[in-house]
C-alpha positions in Angstrom: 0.0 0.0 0.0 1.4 3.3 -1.2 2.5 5.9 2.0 0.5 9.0 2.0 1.6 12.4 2.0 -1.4 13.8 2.9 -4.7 13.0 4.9 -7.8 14.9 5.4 -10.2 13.8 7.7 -13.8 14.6 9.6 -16.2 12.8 11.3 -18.4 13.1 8.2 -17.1 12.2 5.0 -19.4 11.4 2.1 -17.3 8.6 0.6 -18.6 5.9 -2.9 -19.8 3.6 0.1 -20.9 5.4 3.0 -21.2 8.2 5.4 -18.9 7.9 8.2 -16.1 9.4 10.0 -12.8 8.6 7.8 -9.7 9.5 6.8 -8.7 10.1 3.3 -5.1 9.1 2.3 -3.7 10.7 -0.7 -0.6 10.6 -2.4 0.8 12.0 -6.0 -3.0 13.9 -7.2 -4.5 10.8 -6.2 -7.2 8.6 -3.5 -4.7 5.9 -2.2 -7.3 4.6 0.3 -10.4 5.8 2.6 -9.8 4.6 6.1 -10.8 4.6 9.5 -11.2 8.0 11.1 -8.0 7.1 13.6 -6.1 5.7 10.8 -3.5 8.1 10.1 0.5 7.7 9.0 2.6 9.1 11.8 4.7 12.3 9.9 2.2 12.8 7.2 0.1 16.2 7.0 -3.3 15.5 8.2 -5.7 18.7 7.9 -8.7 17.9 10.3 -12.5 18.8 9.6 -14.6 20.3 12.0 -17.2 18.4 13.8 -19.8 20.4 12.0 -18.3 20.2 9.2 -18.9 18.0 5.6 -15.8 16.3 3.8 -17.2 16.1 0.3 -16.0 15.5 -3.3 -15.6 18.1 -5.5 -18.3 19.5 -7.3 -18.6 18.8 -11.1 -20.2 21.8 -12.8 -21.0 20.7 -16.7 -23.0 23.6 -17.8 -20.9 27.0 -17.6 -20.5 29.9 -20.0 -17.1 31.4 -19.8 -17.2 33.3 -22.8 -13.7 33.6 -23.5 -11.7 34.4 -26.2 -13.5 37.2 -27.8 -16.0 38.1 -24.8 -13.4 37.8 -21.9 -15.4 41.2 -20.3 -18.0 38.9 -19.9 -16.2 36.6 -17.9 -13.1 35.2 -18.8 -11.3 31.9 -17.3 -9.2 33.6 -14.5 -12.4 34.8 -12.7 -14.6 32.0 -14.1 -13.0 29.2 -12.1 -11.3 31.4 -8.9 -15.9 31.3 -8.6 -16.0 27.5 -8.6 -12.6 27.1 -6.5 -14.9 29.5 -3.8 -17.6 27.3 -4.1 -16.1 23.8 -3.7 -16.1 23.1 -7.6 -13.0 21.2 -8.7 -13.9 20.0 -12.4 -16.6 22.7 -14.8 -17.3 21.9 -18.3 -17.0 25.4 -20.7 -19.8 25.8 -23.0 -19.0 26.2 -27.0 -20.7 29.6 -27.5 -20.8 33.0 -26.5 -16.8 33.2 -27.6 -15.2 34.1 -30.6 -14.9 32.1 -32.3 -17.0 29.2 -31.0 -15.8 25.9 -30.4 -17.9 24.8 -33.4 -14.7 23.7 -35.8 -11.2 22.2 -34.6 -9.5 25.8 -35.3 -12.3 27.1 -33.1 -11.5 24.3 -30.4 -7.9 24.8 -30.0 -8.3 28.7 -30.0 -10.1 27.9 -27.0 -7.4 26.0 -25.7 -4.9 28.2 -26.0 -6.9 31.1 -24.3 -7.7 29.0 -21.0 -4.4 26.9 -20.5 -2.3 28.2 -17.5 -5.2 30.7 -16.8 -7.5 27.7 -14.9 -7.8 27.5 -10.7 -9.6 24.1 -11.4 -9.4 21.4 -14.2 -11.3 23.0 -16.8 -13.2 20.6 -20.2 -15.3 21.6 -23.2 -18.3 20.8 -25.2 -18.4 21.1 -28.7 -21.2 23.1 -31.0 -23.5 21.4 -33.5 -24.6 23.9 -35.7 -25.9 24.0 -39.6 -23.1 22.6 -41.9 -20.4 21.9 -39.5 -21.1 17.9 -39.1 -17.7 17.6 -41.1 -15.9 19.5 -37.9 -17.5 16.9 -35.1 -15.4 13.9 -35.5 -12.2 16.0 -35.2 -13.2 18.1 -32.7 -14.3 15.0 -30.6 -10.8 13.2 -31.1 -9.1 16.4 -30.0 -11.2 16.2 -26.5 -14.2 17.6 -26.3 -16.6 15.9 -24.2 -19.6 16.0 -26.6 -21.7 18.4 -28.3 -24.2 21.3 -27.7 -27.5 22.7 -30.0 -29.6 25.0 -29.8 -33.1 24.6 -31.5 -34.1 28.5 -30.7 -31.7 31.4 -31.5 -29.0 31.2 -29.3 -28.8 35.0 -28.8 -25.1 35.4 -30.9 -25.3 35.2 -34.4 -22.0 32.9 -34.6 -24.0 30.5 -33.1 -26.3 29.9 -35.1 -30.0 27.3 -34.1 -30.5 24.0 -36.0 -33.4 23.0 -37.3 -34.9 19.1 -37.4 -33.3 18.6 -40.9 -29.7 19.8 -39.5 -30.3 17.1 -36.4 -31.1 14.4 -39.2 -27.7 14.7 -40.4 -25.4 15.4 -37.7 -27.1 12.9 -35.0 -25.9 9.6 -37.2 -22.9 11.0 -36.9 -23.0 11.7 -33.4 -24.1 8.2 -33.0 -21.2 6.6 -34.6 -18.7 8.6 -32.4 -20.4 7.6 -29.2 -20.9 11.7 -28.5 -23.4 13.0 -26.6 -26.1 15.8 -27.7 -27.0 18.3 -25.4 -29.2 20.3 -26.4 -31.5 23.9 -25.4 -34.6 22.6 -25.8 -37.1 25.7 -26.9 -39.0 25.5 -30.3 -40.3 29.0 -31.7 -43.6 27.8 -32.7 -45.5 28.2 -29.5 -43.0 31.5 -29.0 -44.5 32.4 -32.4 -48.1 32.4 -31.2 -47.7 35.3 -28.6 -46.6 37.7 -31.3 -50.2 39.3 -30.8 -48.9 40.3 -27.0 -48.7 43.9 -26.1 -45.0 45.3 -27.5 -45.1 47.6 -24.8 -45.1 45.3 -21.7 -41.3 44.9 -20.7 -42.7 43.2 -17.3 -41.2 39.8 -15.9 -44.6 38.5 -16.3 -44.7 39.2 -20.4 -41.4 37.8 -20.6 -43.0 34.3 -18.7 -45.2 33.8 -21.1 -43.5 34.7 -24.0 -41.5 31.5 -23.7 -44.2 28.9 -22.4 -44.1 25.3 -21.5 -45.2 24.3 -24.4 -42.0 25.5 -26.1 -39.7 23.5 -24.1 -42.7 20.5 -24.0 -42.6 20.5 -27.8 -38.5 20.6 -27.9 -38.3 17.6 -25.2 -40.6 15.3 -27.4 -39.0 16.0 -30.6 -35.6 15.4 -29.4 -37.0 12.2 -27.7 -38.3 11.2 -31.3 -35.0 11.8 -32.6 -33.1 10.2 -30.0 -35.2 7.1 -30.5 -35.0 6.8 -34.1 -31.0 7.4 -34.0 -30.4 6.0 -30.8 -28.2 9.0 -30.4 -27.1 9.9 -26.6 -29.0 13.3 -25.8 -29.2 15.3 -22.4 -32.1 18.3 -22.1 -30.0 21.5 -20.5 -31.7 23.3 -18.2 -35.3 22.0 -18.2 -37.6 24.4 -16.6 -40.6 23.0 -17.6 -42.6 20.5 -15.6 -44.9 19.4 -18.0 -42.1 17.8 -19.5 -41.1 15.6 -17.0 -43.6 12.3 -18.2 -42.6 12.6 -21.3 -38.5 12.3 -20.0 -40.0 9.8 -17.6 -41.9 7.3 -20.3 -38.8 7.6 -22.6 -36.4 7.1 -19.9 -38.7 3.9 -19.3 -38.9 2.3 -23.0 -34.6 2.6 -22.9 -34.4 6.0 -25.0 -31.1 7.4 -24.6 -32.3 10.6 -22.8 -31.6 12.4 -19.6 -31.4 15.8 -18.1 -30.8 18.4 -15.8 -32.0 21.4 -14.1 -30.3 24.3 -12.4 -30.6 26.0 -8.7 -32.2 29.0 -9.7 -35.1 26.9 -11.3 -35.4 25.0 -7.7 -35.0 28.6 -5.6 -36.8 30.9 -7.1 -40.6 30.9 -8.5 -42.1 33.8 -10.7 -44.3 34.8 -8.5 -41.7 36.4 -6.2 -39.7 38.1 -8.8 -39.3 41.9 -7.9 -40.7 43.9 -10.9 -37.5 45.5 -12.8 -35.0 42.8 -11.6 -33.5 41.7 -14.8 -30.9 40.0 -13.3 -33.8 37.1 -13.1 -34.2 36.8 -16.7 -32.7 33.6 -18.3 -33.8 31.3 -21.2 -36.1 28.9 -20.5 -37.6 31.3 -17.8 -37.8 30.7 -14.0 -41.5 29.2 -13.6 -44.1 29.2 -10.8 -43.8 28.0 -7.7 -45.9 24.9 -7.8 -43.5 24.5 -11.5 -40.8 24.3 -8.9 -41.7 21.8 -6.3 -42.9 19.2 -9.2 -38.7 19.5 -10.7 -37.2 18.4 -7.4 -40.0 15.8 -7.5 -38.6 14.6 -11.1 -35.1 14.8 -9.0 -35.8 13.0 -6.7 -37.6 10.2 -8.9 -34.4 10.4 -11.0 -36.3 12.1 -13.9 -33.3 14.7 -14.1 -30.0 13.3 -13.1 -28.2 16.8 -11.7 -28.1 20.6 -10.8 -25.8 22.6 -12.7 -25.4 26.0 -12.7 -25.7 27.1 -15.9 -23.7 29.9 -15.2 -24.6 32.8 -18.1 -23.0 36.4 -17.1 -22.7 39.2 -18.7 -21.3 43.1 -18.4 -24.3 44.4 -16.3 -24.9 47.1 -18.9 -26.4 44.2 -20.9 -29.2 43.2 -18.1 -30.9 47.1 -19.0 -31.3 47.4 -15.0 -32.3 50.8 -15.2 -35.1 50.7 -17.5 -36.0 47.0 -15.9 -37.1 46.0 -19.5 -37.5 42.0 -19.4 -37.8 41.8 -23.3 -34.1 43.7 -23.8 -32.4 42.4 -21.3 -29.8 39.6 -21.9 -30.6 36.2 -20.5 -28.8 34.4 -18.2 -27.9 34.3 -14.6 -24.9 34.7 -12.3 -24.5 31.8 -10.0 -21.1 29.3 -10.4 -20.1 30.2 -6.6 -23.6 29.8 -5.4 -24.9 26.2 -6.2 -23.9 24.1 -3.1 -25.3 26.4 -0.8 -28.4 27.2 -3.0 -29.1 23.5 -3.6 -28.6 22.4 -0.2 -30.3 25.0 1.4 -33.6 23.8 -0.8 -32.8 20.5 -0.7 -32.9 20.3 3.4 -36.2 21.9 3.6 -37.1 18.9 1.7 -35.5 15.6 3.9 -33.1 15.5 1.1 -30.0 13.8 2.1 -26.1 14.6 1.6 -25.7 11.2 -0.4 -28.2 12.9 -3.2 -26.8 16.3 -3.1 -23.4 14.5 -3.9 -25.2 12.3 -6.5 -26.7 15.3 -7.8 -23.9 17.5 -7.9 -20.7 15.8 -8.3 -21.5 12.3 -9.5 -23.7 12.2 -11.9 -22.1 15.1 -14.2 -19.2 13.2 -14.0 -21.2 10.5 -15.1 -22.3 12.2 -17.8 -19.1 13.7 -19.5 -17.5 9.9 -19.0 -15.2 11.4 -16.1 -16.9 9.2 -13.2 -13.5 7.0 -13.1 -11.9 9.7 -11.5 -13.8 12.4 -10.6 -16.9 13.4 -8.7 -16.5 10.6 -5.7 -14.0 9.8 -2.5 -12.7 6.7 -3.6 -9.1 5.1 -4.4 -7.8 6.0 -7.4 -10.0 9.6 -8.2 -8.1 12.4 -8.1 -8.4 13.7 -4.8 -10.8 17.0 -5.8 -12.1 17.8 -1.8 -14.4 20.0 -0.5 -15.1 20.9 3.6 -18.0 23.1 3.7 -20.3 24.0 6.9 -23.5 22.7 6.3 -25.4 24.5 9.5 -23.7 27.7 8.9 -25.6 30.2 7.3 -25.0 33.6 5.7 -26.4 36.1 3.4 -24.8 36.4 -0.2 -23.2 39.7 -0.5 -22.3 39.8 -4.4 -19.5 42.3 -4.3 -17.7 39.4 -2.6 -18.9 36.9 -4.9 -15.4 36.0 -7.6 -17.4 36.1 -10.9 -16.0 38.9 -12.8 -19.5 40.9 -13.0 -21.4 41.0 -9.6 -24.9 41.4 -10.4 -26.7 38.2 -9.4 -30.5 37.6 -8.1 -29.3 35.8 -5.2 -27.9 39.0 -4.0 -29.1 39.0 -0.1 -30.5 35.8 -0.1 -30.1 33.8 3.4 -28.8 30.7 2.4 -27.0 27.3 4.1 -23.6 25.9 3.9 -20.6 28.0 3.3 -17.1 26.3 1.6 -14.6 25.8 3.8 -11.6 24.5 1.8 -11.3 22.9 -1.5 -8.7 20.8 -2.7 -7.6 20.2 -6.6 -5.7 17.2 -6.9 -4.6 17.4 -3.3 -3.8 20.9 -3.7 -5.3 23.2 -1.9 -6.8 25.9 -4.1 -9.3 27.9 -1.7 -8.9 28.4 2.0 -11.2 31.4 2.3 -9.6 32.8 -0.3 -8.1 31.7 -3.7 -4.8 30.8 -3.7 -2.6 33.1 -6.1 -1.5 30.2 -8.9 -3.8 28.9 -10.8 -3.3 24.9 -10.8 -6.3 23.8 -13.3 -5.6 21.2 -16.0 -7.3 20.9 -19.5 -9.6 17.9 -19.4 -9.0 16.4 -23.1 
């Protein structure tokens, strides 16, 4: 059995097989062994818990935009992942759009790469675009590393990113197929959009934007990418579902052995539309944040298994862009402000639910490693995954103050929100990267 050189260690640690007081023994980046609490190697570190306190395995964020190169002042990987390193995330996965150019051809791709390597605090991977005419680009973009591919089937909002339509899907998906890549995809169809064009122009209210993109949109997306999935047996994952009415559908395909899963993210299980303050742009994001009785039926599909994970879908912008001042829903750009935020927000929600820590680690660090085929090595306490660590309070609570939030723009809707658990330390690798604060090198690997 290989020596440690390092142990961390609390009374209790969320390991693969149970919750219990242990010791985890790491050597060279890696899980050697999980061990009895009182197990430790005399002259090895050993950095102790609290007795409150939660040893946890780093979180795995898959659905973050960080916009860099060639809209680094929207975010930008320095500031994008110093945010997850504050808020116990180890491994994100960088969406293909909102850069230029997008990571929707090879030259695109290693653009990319070049931008973010030595500029990561935590190990940092990429998804791929599918967009018209660029089925030629997939296969070399997947051998070069990315973890899989992303559509949209609305207008993604930047014009070099441009929406497929069913006949584009027809012919990338068999290719998709034979690569063994997943599909992700932002599940919206215009046609129900289409049929609020009679609504009052004038109305900029949050309430106008609501129904401007209904259920049925995203209802309508989910079953046509459920038909396609079928007939291709292609791999596809619904981003951000925000639609309830969507979950039998997921759930009878899910059933017959379609190839389909999905997630949701924390503002979609925090927030309800009801409550949003009339003006507050910093709200908006695309599918829309829904009712409240919306809300409790998604953590019902979560905890059926319905929808696999929470990610943050993490969507900033300058805050010029949100309009604040003339609070006008319909201009403002959507997305919200939250990579830092979602252990706290999800645990917070999921305790006033009698959800447990074994399925916020399940649906936070396991299962989107799952999904972007890293759950050999990443997302659990086990021997032989890298030893990503987070110790975070999970009675203490505090009120977000977004000026101290790392995200390079601060305006979030979370802003004085009371929520529970606050990150302790996190640890890359065995590295520790944040300690109540970031440490000054960054120490992130490309994932490829």
């Amino acid at each position: 059995m290989l020596t440690p050189n390092l142990i961390i260690r609390g009374r209790t640690v969320v390991s693969s097989s149970e919750i219990a007081p242990a010791s985890i023994h790491i050597r060279d980046e890696k899980i050697v062994s999980v061990r009895d609490f009182d197990e430790v190697v005399a002259g090895c570190e050993v950095i102790e818990a609290s007795e409150e306190s939660v040893v946890m395995p780093g979180l795995v964020d898959t659905h973050v935009h960080i916009n860099s190169p060639g809209r680094t002042e929207w975010e930008g990987f320095p500031t994008a992942t110093c945010a997850a390193a504050a808020g116990g995330v180890t491994t994100l996965i960088d969406m293909p759009l909102n850069s230029i150019p997008p990571t929707t051809t090879l030259a695109g791709f290693k653009e990319k790469l070049d931008t973010a390597k030595d500029d990561c605090f935590v190990d940092v991977g990429f998804w791929g675009g599918v967009v018209p005419g660029n089925t030629g680009e997939l296969a070399r973009m997947f051998a070069a590393g990315v973890v899989g591919f992303k559509c949209f089937l609305v207008p993604s909002g930047v014009d070099e990113f441009p929406h497929v339509t069913e006949g584009d899907l027809r012919e990338a998906m068999p290719e998709l197929s034979r690569l063994g890549a997943m599909l992700i995809v932002h599940a919206e169809l215009s046609g129900p959009m289409r049929a609020t064009d009679e609504m009052d122009d004038t109305d900029k209210s949050y309430e106008a934007f609501l129904h401007s993109r209904p259920c049925a949109a995203e209802n309508e997306a989910v079953a046509l990418m459920i038909r396609l999935s079928r007939e291709f047996k292609t791999r596809v994952h619904i981003v951000h579902l925000s639609s309830a009415e969507a979950l039998p559908l997921l759930r009878d395909a899910q059933a017959e052995g379609v190839k389909i899963t999905a997630e949701t993210c924390p503002h979609y299980l925090h927030f309800a539309a009801e409550t949003v303050p009339p003006g507050a742009t910093e709200f908006k994001c695309c599918p829309p944040i829904r009712e409240g009785d919306n809300r409790e039926r998604l953590w019902q599909g979560l905890a059926d298994g319905t929808i696999d994970m929470v990610v943050s879908d993490h969507s900033p912008c300058p805050a010029s862009m949100k309009v604040r001042e003339t609070g006008d829903f319909m201009a403002a750009w959507g997305g919200v402000a939250s990579l830092q935020l979602r252990l706290p927000v999800v645990w917070t929600e999921a305790r006033r639910r009698g959800f447990s820590l074994r399925e916020l680690t399940k649906w936070l660090c396991l299962n989107p490693a799952r999904q972007v085929a890293l759950a050999s090595r990443k997302g659990a306490i086990a021997p032989a995954f890298d030893a990503d660590i987070v110790i975070w309070n999970p009675e203490r609570e505090f009120v977000v103050d977004a000026a101290r939030l790392e995200h390079r723009h601060k305006l979030t809707p979370y802003q004085g929100e009371r929520l529970t658990g606050v990150v302790e330390k996190t640890f890359l690798r065995g590295r520790k990267i944040y300690d109540g604060a970031v440490g000054d090198r960054p120490a992130g690997r490309m994932i490829l």
